[in-house]
N, C-alpha and C positions, 0 to 999 in steps of 0.2 A: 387649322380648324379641328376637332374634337368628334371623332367619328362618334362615338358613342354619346354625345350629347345631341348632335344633329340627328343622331337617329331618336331619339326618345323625343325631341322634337318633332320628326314627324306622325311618330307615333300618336300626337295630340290631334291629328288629321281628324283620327275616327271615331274623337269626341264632338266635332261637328259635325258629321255623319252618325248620328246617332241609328241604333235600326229603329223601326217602327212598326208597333203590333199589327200583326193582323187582321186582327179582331176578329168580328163574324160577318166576313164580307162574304155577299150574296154570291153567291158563283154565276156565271154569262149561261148558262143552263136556266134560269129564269128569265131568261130574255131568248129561250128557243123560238118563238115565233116569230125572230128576224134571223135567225139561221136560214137560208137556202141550199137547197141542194140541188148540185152543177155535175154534169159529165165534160172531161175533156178529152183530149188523148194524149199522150207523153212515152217517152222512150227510156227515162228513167227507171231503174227499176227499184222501188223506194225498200223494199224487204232485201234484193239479195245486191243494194247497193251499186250496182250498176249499171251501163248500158245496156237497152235490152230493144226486143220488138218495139214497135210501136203498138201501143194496145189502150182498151180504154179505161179512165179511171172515171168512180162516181165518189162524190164525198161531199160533204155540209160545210158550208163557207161561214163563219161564224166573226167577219166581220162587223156587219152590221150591228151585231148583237155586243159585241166587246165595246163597241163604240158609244155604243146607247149606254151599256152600265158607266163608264169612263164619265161619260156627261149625267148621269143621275148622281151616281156615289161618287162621282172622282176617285172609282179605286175599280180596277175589274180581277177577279177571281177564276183562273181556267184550271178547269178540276181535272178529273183523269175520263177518258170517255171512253166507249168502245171503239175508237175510231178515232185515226187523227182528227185534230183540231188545222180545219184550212182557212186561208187569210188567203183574202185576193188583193188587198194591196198595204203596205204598210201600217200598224196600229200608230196612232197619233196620240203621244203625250205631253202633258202642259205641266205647270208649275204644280209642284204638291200631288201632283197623283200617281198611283202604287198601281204596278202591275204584278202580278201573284198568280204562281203558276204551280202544280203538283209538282215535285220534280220530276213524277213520271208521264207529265203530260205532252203531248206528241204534235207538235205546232209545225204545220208546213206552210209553205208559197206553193200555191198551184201554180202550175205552167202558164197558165195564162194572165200572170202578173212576172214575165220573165224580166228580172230584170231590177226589181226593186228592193229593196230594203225590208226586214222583218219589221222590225221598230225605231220611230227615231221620235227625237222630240220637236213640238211645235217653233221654236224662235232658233232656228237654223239661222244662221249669217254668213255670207258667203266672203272669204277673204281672198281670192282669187286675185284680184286686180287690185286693192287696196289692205296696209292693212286695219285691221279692227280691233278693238280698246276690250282688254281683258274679263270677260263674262260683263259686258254690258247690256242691261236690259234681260239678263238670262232667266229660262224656266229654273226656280231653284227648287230642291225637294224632290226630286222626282226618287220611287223606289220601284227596282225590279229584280224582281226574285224567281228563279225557279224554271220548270221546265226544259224539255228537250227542242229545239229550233234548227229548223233546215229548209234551206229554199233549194234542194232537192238538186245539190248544186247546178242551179241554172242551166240542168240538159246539158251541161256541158258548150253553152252557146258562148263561152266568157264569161268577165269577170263581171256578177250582179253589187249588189248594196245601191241602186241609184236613189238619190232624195224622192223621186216619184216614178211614173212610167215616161212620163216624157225628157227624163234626167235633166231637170233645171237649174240642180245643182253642181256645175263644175265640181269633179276630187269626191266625189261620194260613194266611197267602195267597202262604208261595214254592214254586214247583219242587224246589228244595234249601231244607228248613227246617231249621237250623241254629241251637240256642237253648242255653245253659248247657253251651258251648264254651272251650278253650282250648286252646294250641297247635297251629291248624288250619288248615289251606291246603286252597282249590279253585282248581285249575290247570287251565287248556289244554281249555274246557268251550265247547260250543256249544250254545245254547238256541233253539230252533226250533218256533215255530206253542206258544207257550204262554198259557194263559189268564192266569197273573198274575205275580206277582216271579218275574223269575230266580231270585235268591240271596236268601231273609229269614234276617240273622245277627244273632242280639245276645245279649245276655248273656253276652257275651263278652270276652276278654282272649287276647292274642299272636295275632294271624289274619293270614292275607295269602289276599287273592283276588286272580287274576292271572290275565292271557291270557282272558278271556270274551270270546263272541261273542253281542249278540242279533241275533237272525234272524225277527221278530216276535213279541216279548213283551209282557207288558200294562203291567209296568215292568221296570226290571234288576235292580242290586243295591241293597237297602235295608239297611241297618247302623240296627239300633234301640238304644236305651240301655237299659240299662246296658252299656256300650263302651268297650274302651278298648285303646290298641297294636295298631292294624290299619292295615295296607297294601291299600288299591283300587288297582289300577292296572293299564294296558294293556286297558282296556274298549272295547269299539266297537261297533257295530252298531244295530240300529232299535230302538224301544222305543214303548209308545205312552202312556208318562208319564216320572216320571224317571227317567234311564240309570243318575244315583246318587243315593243320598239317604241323608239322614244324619235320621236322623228321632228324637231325644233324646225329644221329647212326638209323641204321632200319637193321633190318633181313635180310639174308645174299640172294636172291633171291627176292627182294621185294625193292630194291633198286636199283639206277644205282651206284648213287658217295656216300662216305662218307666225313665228314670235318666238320667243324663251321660251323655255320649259324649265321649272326652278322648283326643288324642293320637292323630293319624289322619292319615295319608298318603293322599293322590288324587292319582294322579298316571297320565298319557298316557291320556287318556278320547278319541276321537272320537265324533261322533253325527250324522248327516245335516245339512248345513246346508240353512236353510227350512224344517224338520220342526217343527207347533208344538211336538212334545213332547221337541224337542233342549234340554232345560232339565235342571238338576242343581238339587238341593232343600237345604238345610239348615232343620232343623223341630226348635227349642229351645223350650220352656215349661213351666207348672207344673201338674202330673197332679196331680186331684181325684180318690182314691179314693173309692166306693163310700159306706166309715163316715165321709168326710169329713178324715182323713189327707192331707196336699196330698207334693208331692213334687217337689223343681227338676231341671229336667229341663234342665240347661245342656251347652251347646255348647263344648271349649275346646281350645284348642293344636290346629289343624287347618292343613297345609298342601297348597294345591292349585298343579300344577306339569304343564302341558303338555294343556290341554282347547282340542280343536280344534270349530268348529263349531255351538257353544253360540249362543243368544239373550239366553236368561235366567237366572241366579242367584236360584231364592226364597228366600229368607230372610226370610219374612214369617208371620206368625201368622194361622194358618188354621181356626176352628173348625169342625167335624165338619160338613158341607153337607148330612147326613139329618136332625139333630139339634142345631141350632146354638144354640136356647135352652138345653141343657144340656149339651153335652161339649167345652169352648172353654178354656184354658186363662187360669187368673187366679193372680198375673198374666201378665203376655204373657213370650217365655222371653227368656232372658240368651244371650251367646255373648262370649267374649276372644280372643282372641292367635290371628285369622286372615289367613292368606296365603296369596293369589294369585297365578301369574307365569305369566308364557307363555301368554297367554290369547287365540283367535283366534276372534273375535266374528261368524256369520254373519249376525243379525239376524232379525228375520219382521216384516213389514208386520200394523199393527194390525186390519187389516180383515179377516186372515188369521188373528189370534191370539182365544182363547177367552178373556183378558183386553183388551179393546180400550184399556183406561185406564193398562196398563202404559206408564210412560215409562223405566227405566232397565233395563243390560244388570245390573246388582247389586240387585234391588229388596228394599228391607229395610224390615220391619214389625216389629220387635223390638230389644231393646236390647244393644247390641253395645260393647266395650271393647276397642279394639287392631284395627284393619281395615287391610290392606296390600294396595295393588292395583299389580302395574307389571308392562310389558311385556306391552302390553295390544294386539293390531293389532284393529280397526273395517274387516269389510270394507266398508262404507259407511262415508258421512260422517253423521254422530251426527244426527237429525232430517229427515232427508231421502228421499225416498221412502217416509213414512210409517210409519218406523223409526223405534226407541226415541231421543229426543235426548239420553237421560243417561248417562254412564258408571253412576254412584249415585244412586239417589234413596230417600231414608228419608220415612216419614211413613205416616198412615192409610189403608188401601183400602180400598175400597169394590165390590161389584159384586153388584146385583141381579137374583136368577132367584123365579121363580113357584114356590110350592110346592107347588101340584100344575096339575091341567089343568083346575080350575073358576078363574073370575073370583073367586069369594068365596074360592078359600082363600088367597091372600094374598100377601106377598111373602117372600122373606128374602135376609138376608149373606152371600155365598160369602163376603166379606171380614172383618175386624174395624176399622171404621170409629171405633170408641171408644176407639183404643191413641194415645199420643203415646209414640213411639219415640225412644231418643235413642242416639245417634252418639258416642261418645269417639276419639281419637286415629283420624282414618285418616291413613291416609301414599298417596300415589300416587305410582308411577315411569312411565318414560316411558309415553305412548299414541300408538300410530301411527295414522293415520285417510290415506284416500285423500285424495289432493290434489283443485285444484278441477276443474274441467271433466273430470272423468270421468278425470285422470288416474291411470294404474297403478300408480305406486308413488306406497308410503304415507309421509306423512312424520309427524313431533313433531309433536303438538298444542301450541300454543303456551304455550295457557294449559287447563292439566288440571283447575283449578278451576274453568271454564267447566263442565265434564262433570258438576259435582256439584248436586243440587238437591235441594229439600227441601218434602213436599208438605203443603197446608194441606186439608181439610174443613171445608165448614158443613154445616149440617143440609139447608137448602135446596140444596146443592151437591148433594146425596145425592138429595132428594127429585125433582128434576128432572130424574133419570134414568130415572124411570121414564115411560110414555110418555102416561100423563095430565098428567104436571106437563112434556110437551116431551122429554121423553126419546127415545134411538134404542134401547134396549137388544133386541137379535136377538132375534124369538120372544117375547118378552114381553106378555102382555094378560092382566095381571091387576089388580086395583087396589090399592095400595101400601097394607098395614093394619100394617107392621111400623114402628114410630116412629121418626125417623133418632135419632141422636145426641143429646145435652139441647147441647150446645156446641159449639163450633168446636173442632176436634184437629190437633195439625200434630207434627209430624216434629222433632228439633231435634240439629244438630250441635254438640258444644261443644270448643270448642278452635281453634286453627286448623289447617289442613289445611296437613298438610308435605309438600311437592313437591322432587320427585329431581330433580335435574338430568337432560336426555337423556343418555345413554352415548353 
């Protein structure tokens, strides 16, 4: 396939995402006399971003009023006011209506909406237990733009986004929940002091999310499948998981819908270089329903173009870390025709990373068809200060945590140490890496198949991580009761690796 062709194709994305004027919508300031003003108390402290006293707060809840213009104009306008803008329970959006905000305007969840989502749209469908037919029946049209949004990361009580207060919907964990969508853009949006995703969009078809800012969030945008023709791009800011994720299979509560995701643009992501969780995720597999219904949950046609700051690329098969004897995907997921370019590698030292066994900046646990990597800069030299030494490395993980806080309850897999993963067709273009003795610029790596490697497990490999059989694994004292592997698993590329000439 034609990287530069597939990209200009999906660049035709956000000709059916057109933007749409604003015109001269009314601002929710004309609907002040369904504003109410609420005392509560909270321990957040929303100025110096922290925990603090318990103390009380008073402010105008201007639900009512966003709700009311939404149903007169089908479009609501949140201007800049002296004083945040508070929402006691999620704003409610349908088909064709434009939410429009200042960008300096200051939109919270009071505490006494713990718990729920800023905004989501009306025809939610829950895929939980069955799955469901690609933007069927969906709100199409919807626009939102703008504004500063924070549910004040939920006191700190856990992880909010629920579909309402009484969480009706299983896997409802964004800010903006956005499910059985099409033609829909969120633009020009700052996310600040949130308990969990930014953006959770899926079940979707024609999207484009553009210009996001996190400002500490729990993670950013996740795009779940059923997916397909969306544009990510121009993302940046902190996150304290992935900034993006593409999550085809995800854990059985941590998800709305499962399905493909196909035909996806990522493009100009920054994320703090050194930050463990400056990582971006792709998460392909095969969802076990409930009656036993399996469902391929494949990755395909994906181009990523201009990520500054990154360490790691997962792409590795991860079963559910609460419940890993039952919610793990069998088999492990599929992914084809992806592309990488303009890729600028900060790295994190292992002794700094919550994965210490990670060795590559692409680490892949799942089976993959068509991988293109070039134009690649290494702000370090690949292995060296305790940095990852691989460009790629395919093959089994491993990494063992205690399952609870007794000796006797035993151990388990953050990883899937029983997959052999196999590799078809990668291509690599150039990789610039720092010269030797510390110099500044970077040149060609000579040889880019250096950068590739391929990992093997044994059983005893696994077992001796724990800290009776000689292990260092951090915080660990428990005694390993989980059986490793029955065999040795390893990783396997087939074909040979085509290398670009430098430019």
């Amino acid at each position: 396939m034609d990287e530069d062709a597939l990209y200009q194709e999906l660049l035709k994305t956000e000709t059916r995402v057109p933007h749409v004027a604003s015109g001269a919508l009314r601002p929710v300031t004309e609907y002040a006399r369904l504003a109410r003003t609420r005392s509560w108390r909270q321990r957040w402290d929303a100025t110096a971003r922290v925990m603090g006293p318990d103390h009380e707060v008073t402010g105008t809840v201007w639900s009512d009023a966003i709700e009311r213009s939404l149903a007169e104009q089908g479009a609501a306008y949140i201007p800049v006011m002296d004083a945040p803008v508070y929402l006691d329970r999620p704003i409610v959006l349908r088909g064709g209506n434009r939410l429009v905000a200042h960008a300096d305007a200051d939109i919270r969840l009071i505490v006494g909406a713990v718990g729920t989502c800023l905004v989501r749209n009306a025809g939610i469908v829950s895929g939980g237990y069955h799955p469901v037919e690609l933007a069927a029946g969906a709100d199409a049209g919807i626009r939102i733009e703008g504004g500063i949004w924070s549910d004040q990361y939920n006191e700190r009580r856990g992880q909010g986004g629920a579909y309402d207060a009484r969480g009706t919907v299983p896997g409802a964990r964004g800010m903006f929940l956005l499910h059985n969508v099409t033609d829909i853009a969120v633009r020009n949006v700052r996310f600040r002091d949130c308990s969990s995703f930014a953006i959770q969009l899926g079940n979707a078809r024609d999207f484009v999310v553009e210009h996001i800012v996190m400002d500490e969030t729990a993670d950013g945008v996740h795009i779940e499948g059923p997916s397909s023709h969306g544009i990510v791009r121009h993302i940046a800011g902190k996150t304290n998981d992935d900034a993006v994720a593409l999550n085809a299979w995800d854990w059985e509560g941590s998800s709305l819908t499962f399905g493909p995701i196909t035909n996806i643009l990522v493009e100009d992501v920054e994320v703090p270089p050194g930050l463990v969780w400056s990582e971006l995720r792709l998460l392909p597999g095969t969802k076990t329903f409930p009656d036993g219904v399996k469902l391929d949950c494949d990755i395909r046609r994906c181009v990523y173009r201009n990520v500054r700051g990154v360490h790691t690329f997962k792409m590795y098969d991860q079963p559910n870390i609460h419940k890993p004897d039952e919610d793990f995907a069998d088999p492990i997921g599929r992914m084809s025709d992806l592309f990488f370019a303009d890729i600028v590698v900060a790295g994190i030292r292992a002794a700094d990373y919550y994965d210490p066994h990670s060795d590559g900046v692409f680490d892949i646990c799942a089976d993959i068809e068509g991988l293109t990597i070039r134009d690649v800069r290494f702000g370090y030299r690949p292995g060296e200060g305790d940095m990852a030494p691989y460009l790629v490395s395919v093959g089994p993980k491993s990494l063992v945590w205690p399952r609870g806080p007794s000796p006797d309850d035993g151990w388990k897999e953050v990883f899937n140490p029983r997959a052999n993963p196999v590799l078809k067709r990668l291509s690599l273009g150039t990789v610039l890496v720092p010269g030797p003795d510390g110099q500044a610029d970077c040149q060609p790596h000579a040889r880019p198949t250096d950068l590739v490697h391929v990992r093997t497990l044994t059983p005893d490999a696994i077992a001796r991580r724990t800290p009776e059989r000689g292990g260092t694994e951090t915080g660990h004292a428990a005694h390993h009761r989980t059986p490793p592997p029955a065999g040795t698993t390893t990783g396997r590329i087939v074909g040979p690796i085509e290398v670009a000439s430098p430019s």
